[in-house]
C-alpha positions in Angstrom: 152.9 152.6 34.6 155.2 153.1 37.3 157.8 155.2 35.6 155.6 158.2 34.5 155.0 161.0 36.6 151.8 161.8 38.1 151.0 165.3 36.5 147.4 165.4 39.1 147.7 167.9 41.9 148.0 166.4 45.2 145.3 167.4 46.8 143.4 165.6 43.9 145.2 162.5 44.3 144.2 162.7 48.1 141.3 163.1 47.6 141.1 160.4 45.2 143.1 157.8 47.5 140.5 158.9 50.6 137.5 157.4 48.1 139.2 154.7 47.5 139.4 153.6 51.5 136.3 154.8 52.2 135.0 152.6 49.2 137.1 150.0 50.7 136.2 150.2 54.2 132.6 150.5 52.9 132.7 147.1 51.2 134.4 145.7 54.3 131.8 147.3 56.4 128.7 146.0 54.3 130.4 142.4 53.7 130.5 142.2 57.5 127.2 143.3 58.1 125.7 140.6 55.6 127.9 137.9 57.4 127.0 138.8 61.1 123.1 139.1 59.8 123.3 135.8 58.1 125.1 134.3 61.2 122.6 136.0 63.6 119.4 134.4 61.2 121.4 131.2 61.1 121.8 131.4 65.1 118.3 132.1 65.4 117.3 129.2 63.0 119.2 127.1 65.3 118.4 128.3 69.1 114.6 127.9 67.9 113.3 124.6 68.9 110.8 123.3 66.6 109.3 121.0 68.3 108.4 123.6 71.8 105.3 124.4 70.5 104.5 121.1 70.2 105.3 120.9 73.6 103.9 123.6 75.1 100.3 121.8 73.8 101.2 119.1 74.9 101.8 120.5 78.5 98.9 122.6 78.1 96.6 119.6 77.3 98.1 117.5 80.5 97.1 120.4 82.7 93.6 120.5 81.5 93.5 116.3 82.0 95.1 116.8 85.0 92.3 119.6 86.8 89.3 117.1 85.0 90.8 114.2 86.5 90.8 115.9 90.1 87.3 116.9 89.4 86.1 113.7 88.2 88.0 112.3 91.1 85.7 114.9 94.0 82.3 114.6 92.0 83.3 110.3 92.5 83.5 111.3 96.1 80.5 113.7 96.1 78.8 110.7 94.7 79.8 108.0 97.2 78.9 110.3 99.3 74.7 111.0 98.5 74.7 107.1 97.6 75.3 106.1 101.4 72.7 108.8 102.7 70.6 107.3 100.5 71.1 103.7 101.3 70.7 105.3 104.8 67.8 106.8 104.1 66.0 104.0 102.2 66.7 101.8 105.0 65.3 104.1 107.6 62.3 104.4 105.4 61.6 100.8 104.9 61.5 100.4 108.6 58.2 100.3 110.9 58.1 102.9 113.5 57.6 101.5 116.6 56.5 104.0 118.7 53.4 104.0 117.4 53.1 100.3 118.2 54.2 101.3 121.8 52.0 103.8 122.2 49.2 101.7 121.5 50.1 98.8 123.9 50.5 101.3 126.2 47.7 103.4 125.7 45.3 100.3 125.2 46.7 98.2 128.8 46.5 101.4 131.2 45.4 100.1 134.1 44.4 97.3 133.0 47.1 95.1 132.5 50.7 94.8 133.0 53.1 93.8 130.1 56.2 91.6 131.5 58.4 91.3 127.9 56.9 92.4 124.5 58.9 89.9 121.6 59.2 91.1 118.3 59.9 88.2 115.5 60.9 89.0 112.1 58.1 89.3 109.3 56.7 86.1 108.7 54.3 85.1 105.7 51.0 84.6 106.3 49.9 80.9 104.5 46.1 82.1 104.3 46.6 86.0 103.1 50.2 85.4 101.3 51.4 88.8 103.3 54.7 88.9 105.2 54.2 91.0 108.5 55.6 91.3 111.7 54.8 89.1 115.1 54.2 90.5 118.5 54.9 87.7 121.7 53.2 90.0 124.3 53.4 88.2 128.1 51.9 90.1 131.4 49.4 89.9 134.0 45.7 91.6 134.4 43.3 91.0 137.3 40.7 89.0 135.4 39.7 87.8 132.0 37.3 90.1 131.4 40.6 92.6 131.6 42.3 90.4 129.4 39.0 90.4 126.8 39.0 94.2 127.2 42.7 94.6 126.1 42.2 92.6 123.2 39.4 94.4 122.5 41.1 97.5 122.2 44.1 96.4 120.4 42.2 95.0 117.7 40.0 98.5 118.0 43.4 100.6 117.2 43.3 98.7 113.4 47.3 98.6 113.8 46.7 94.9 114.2 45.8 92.4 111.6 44.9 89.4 114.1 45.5 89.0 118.0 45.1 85.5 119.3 45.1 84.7 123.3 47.3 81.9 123.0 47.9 81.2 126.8 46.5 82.2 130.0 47.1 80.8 133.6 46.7 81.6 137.2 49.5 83.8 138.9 50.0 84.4 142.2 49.6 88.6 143.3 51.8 89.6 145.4 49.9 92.6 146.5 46.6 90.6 147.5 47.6 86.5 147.7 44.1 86.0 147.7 42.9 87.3 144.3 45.0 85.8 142.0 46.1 87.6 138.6 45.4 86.0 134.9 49.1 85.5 133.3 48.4 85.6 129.6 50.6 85.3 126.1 49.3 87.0 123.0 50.3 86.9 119.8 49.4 89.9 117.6 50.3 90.5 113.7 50.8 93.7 112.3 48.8 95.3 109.5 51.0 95.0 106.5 52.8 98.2 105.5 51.4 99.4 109.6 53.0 101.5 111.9 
């Protein structure tokens, strides 16, 4: 009613118009606050990547395959590894040790005889006993067959021999004393099988 005079005192309508702007600005105030929070919740919906969890397991899961994997991949090597010392160490153990065999030529020819070559042939098996074992060619010189006998004697004695056979003897000139002529012999000797 624009016409009519206000009859209020002023400081009443001041009053009453300060409300009304602080009511005003209030609304304002609040209405923004809702629409920043909703755009900030909205934002946040956005910016949040549904799927990084997913990914994060995912990463998570490669790692682990990754340090099996390089694990897997030393206990391959590790095992490459103790298969060749054992292949080493089978074959060692299969073999005959021939220092014992040596020693007993030695041992049983001192002073007695002199080996020239000592022939070792692979194991052969034997058509009477069935048994593969090794052959010895042995070829030297002694000063009489008696010595060669004796020899013999004590190689079959030493029990690493299954059979020695004389196979060959013959006359050879000594150099030391041209008058008493050595006994050249071959003998063939067989192991024990599973000896030395």
């Amino acid at each position: 009613m624009p016409g009519f005079p206000n009859l209020l005192p002023k400081s009443m309508l001041v009053r009453r118009s300060r409300r009304r702007r602080i009511r005003q600005w209030v609304a304002v105030l609040a209405l923004e606050s809702v629409l920043v929070g909703g755009a900030c919740v909205v934002l946040r919906v956005d910016l949040e990547d549904p799927g990084a969890d997913a990914r994060d397991a995912i990463g998570s899961t490669v790692g682990q395959i990754d340090v099996v994997s390089s694990a897997l991949a030393a206990s391959q090597e590790e095992l490459q590894s103790v298969q060749q010392r054992l292949a080493v160490a089978s074959e060692v153990a299969s073999k005959p040790d021939w220092s014992i065999v040596l020693a007993a030529l030695a041992w049983s020819g001192q002073g007695i005889t002199t080996l020239d070559s000592i022939q070792l042939l692979p194991p052969m098996t034997d058509a009477e006993t069935g048994e593969a074992s090794y052959r010895f060619t042995l070829l030297g010189e002694c000063s009489s067959r008696r010595d060669l006998t004796g020899f013999v004697q004590v190689l079959e004695k030493t029990g690493i021999f299954r059979a020695i056979k004389i196979v060959e003897t013959q006359r050879v000139a000594n150099p030391d004393n041209p008058r008493m002529p050595l006994v050249g012999f071959m003998i063939e000797a067989w192991l024990v099988a599973g000896g030395a």
